[in-house]
Structure formats: structure tokens, C-alpha cells
VOKEMAR-193003 format. One record per residue (C-alpha): residue in three letters; x, y, z. Coordinates in steps of 0.1 Angstrom, whole numbers. Example, Ala and Ser with C-alpha at 12.3 -4.5 7.8 and 13.67 -1.06 7.14 Angstrom:
// residues 2
site resn: ALA | X: 123 | Y: -45 | Z: 78
site resn: SER | X: 137 | Y: -11 | Z: 71
This chain:
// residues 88
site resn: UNK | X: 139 | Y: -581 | Z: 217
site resn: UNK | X: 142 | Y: -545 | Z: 206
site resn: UNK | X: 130 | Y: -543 | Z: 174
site resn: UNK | X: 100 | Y: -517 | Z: 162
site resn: UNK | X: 71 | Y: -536 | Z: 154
site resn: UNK | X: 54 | Y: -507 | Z: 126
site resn: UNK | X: 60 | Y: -493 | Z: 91
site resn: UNK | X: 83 | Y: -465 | Z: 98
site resn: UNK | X: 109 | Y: -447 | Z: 80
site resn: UNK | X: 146 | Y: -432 | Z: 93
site resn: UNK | X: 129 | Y: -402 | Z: 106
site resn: UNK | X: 99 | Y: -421 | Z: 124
site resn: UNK | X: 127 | Y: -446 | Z: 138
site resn: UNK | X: 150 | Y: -418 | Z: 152
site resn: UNK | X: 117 | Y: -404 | Z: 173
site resn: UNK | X: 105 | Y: -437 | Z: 182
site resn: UNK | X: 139 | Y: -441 | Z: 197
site resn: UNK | X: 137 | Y: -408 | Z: 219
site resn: UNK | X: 102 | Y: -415 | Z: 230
site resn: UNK | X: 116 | Y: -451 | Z: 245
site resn: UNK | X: 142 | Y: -427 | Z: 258
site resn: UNK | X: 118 | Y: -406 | Z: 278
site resn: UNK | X: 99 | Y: -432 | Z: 290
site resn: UNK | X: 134 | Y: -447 | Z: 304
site resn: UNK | X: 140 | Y: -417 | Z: 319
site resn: UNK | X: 106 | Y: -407 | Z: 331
site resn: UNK | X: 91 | Y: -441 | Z: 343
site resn: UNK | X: 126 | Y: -461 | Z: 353
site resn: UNK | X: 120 | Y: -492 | Z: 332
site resn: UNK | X: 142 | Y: -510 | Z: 308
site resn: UNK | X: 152 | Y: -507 | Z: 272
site resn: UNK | X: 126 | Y: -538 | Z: 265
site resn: UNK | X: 96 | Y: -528 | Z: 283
site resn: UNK | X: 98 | Y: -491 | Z: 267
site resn: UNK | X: 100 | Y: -511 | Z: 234
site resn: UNK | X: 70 | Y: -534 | Z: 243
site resn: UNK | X: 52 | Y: -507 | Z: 256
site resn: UNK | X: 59 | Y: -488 | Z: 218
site resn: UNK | X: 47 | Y: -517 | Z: 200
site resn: UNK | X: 16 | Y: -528 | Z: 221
site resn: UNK | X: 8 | Y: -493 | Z: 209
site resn: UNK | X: 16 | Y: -486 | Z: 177
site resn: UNK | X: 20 | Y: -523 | Z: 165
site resn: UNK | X: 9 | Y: -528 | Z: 121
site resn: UNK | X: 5 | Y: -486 | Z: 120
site resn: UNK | X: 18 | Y: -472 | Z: 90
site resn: UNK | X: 39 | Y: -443 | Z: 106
site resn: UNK | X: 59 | Y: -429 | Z: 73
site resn: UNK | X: 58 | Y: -392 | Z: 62
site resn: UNK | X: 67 | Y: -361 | Z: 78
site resn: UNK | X: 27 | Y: -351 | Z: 84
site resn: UNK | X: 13 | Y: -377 | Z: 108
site resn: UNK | X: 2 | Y: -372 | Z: 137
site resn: UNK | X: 35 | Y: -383 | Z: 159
site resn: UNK | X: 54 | Y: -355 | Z: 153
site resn: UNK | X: 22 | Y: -326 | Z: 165
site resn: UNK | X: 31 | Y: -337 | Z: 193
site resn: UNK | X: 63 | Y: -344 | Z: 223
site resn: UNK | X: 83 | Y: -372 | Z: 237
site resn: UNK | X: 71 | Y: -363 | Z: 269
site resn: UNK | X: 33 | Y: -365 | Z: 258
site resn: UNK | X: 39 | Y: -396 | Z: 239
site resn: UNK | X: 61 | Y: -415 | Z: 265
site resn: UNK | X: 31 | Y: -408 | Z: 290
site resn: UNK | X: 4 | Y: -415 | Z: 269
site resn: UNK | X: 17 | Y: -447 | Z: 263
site resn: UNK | X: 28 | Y: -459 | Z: 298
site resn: UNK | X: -5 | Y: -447 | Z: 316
site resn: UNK | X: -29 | Y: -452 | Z: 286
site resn: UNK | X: -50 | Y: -427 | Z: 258
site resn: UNK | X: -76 | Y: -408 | Z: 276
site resn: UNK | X: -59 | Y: -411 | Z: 310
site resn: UNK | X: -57 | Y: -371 | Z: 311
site resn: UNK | X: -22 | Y: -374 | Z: 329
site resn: UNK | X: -15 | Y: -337 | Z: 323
site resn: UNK | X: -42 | Y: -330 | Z: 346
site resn: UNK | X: -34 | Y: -353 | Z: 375
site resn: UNK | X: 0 | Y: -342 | Z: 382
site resn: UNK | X: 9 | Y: -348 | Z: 416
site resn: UNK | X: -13 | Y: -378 | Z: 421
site resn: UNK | X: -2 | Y: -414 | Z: 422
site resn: UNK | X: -17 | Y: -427 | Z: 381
site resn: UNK | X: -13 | Y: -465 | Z: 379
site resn: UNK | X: 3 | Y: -472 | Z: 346
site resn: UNK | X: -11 | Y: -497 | Z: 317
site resn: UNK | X: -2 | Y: -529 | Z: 329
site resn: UNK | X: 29 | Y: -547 | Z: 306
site resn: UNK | X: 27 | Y: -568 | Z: 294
């Protein structure tokens, strides 16, 4: 099912959409996982207006953050084998 699972608005939506992108790209897994992985994540938020925090910050941060975890300081571990958040 790919369907966003969070209060969001066209703009919020079109970002959402290129973060699932990235993590396609980056980690090699399907449109549904990306998705799963997006909602696990930011699943009930209220992500509407142009001054929250998703848009301070990358695809690339975001689509890492949320397939290795919050706090998982991937940007200083590059080179080294991470294990990602288990999905489901």
C-alpha cells in the first residue's frame, strides 16, 4: 500500500515522495518498504507549513535517518557496515 500515513500538504507530499526516492536509490529497497519505513516514522505528525523542521534539512539526511534510526550518527560512520532499523 503506498499511501502517506500523516497530515501533510502538496508541498509536504512532493518531499515525502523524494525522500522515499532517495532511500530507493540509496538503500535498494522497494517502493513499499521506503513508504513503510516513512510512516513507521512520521505516522499521526502534523507535517503542514513551509517552517517545520523537514525542510532544514536533506533527502539524503532524512532517507538515512530513517533507514538506520535517529541518533545513529550515520554521518560519522561512513565507511563502516551500519545495520539498518529492522522493517517492519
Amino acid at each position: 500500500m503506498k499511501e502517506l500515513e500523516m497530515i501533510i500538504d502538496q508541498s509536504a507530499e512532493e518531499y515525502l515522495k523524494s525522500i522515499i526516492n532517495e532511500m530507493i536509490k540509496l538503500f535498494q529497497i522497494s517502493e513499499e518498504e521506503a513508504y513503510g519505513r516513512i510512516n513507521r516514522f512520521w505516522s499521526g505528525k502534523n507535517l503542514v507549513g513551509d517552517h517545520i523542521m523537514l525542510y532544514h534539512l536533506n533527502e539524503n539526511y532524512w532517507a538515512n535517518t530513517i533507514y538506520y534510526r535517529k541518533n545513529s550518527y550515520w554521518w560519522l560512520r561512513e565507511g563502516e557496515k551500519i545495520e539498518p532499523l529492522p522493517y517492519p
